[in-house]
C-alpha positions in Angstrom: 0.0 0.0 0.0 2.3 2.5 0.9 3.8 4.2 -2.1 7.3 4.0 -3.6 10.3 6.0 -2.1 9.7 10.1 -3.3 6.0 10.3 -3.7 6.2 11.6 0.0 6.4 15.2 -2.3 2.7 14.3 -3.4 1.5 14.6 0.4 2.8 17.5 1.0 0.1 20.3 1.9 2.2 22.7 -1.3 1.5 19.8 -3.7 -2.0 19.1 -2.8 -2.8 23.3 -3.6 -0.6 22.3 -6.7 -3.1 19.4 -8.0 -5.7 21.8 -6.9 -4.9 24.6 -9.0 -3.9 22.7 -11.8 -7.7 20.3 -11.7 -9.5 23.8 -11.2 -7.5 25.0 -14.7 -6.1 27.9 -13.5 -2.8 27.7 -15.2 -4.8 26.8 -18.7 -3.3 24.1 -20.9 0.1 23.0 -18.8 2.8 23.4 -21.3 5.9 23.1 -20.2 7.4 21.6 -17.0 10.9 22.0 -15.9 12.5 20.3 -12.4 16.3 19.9 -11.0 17.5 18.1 -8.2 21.3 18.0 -7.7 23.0 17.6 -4.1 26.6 16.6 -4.2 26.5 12.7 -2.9 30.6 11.4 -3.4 30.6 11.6 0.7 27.6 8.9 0.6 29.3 5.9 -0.3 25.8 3.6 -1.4 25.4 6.9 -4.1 27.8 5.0 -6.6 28.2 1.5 -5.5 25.7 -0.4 -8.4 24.7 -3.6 -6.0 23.5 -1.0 -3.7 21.4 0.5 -6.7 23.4 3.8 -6.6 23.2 6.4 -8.9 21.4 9.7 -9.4 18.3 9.1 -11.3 16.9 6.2 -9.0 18.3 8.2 -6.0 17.2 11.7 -6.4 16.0 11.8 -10.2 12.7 10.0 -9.1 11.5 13.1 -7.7 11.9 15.1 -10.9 10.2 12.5 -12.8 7.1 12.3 -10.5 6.5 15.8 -10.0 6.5 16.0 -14.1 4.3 12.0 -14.3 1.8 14.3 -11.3 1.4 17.6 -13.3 0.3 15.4 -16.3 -1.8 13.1 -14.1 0.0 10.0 -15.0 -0.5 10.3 -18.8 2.9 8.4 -20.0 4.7 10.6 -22.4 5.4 9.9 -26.1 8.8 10.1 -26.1 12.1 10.4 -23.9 15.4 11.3 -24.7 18.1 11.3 -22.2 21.9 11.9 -22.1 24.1 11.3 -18.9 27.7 10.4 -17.5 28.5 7.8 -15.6 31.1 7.3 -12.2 33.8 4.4 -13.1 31.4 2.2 -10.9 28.7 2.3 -13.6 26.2 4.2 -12.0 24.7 7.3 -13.5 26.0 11.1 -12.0 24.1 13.8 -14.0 21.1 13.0 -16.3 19.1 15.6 -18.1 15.5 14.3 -19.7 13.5 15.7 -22.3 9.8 13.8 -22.7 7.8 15.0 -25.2 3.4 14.2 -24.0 0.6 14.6 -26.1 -0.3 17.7 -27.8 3.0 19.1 -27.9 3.5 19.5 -24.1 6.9 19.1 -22.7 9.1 18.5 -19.6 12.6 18.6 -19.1 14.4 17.3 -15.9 17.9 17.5 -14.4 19.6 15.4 -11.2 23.2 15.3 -10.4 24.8 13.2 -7.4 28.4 15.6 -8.3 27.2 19.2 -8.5 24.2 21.4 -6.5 21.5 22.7 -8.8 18.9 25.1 -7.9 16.3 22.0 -7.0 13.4 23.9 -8.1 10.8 23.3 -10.0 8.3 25.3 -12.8 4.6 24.6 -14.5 4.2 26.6 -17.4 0.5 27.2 -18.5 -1.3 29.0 -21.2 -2.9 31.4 -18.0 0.1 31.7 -15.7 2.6 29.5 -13.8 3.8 27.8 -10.4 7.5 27.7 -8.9 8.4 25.7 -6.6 11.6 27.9 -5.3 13.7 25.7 -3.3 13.3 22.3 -2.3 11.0 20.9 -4.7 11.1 17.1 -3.3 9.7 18.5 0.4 8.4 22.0 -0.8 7.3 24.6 2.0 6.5 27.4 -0.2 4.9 28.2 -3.7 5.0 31.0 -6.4 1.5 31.3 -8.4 2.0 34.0 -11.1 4.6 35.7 -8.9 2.9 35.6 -5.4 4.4 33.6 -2.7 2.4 31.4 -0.3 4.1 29.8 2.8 2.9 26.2 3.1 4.9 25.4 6.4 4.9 21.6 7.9 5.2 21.0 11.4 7.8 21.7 13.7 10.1 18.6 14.8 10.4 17.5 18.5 14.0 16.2 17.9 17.2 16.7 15.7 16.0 15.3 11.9 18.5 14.1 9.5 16.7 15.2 6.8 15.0 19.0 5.6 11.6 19.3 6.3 10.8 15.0 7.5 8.1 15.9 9.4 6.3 16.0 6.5 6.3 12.4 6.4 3.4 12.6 8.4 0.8 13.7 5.8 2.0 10.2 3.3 1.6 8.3 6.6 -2.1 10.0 7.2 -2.5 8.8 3.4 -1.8 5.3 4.1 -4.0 5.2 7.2 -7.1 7.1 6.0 -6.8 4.3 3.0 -6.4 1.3 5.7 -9.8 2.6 7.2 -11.2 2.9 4.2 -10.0 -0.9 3.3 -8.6 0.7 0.0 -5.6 -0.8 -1.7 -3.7 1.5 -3.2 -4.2 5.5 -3.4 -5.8 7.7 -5.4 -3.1 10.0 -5.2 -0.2 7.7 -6.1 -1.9 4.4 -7.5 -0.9 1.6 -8.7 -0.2 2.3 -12.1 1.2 5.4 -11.4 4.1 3.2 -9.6 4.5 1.3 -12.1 4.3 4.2 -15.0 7.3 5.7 -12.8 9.2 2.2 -12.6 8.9 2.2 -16.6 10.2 5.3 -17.4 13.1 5.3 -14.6 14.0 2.0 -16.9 13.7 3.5 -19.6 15.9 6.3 -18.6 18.7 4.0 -17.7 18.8 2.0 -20.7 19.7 5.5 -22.8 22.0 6.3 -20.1 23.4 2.6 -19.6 23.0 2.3 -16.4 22.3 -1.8 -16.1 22.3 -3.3 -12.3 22.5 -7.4 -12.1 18.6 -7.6 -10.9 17.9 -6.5 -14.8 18.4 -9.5 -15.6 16.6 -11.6 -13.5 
């Protein structure tokens, strides 16, 4: 039940005023969608060993790619095109992703495990635009046509080893409203949608040559 590894972003009280906006058509016809993620990794040593599925796409790419599958509500894209470089251990450092969805919409995507990038994120409509400014995989704050709105999550009790966890909480308040509900899977991250991202992270890879032993199994 519990969805895969960075679609906490989706739960996020920013994201849900996201969907929101974007449902109500208050950007017009989404056009364009542009996200980077890029935190320097070399000091985490699982970020480019393969048998420990290193690398930056499935590490910190996934968030990209979900914020673009979420803005076009899971619709899988006609075409990708991606271009990376690779550590001497085989796994992925930087990739940059172009997908190409129906009616001549686009997204384009950057993550990097070597450099920082401004790990922000922009919808593009025919009526105006969001920006996520800082922090796009746990967002706080939001940019609609150049007016920013706070979307704060709670205050932590103790040290956290990562920005903004306590907004774990609102996946976890997913997963237990769904349990009560005796539903299996969400409707904010179902099943397919899992597996849509699984495809394309695959996909991605292969272009990139990124191949860990479990592909062939």
């Amino acid at each position: 039940l519990p969805p895969p590894q960075a679609i906490w972003t989706r739960f996020f009280p920013a994201s849900v005023e996201i969907r929101r906006l974007l449902d109500q058509g208050e950007l017009g016809e989404v056009k364009m969608v542009r996200s980077e993620f890029g935190e320097p990794l070399s000091h985490v040593p699982r970020s480019g060993l393969k048998e420990l599925g290193g690398g930056a796409m499935l590490d910190i790419g996934i968030y990209c790619l979900q914020f673009i599958c979420m803005v076009f509500n899971g619709e899988k894209p006609e075409s990708i095109q991606a271009v990376g470089v690779c550590l001497e251990t085989g796994v992925d450092e930087t990739v940059v992703v172009t997908l190409k969805f129906s009616r001549n919409r686009m997204a384009v995507f950057s993550c990097s495990s070597g450099v920082k990038l401004p790990s922000d994120a922009i919808i593009a409509g025919t009526k105006g635009n969001i920006r996520i400014p800082d922090h796009m995989w746990c967002p706080t704050s939001l940019e609609v046509n150049g007016k920013e709105t706070q979307y704060p999550v709670p205050e932590p009790y103790l040290p956290l080893n990562f920005l903004n966890s306590t907004g774990m909480r609102y996946e976890a308040e997913e997963v237990r409203q769904c349990l009560l509900k005796g539903l299996k899977e969400s409707a904010v991250v179902s099943h397919a949608d899992s597996l849509l991202l699984a495809e394309l992270e695959d996909e991605i890879r292969r272009q990139v040559g990124v191949v860990y032993s479990q592909d062939s199994k």
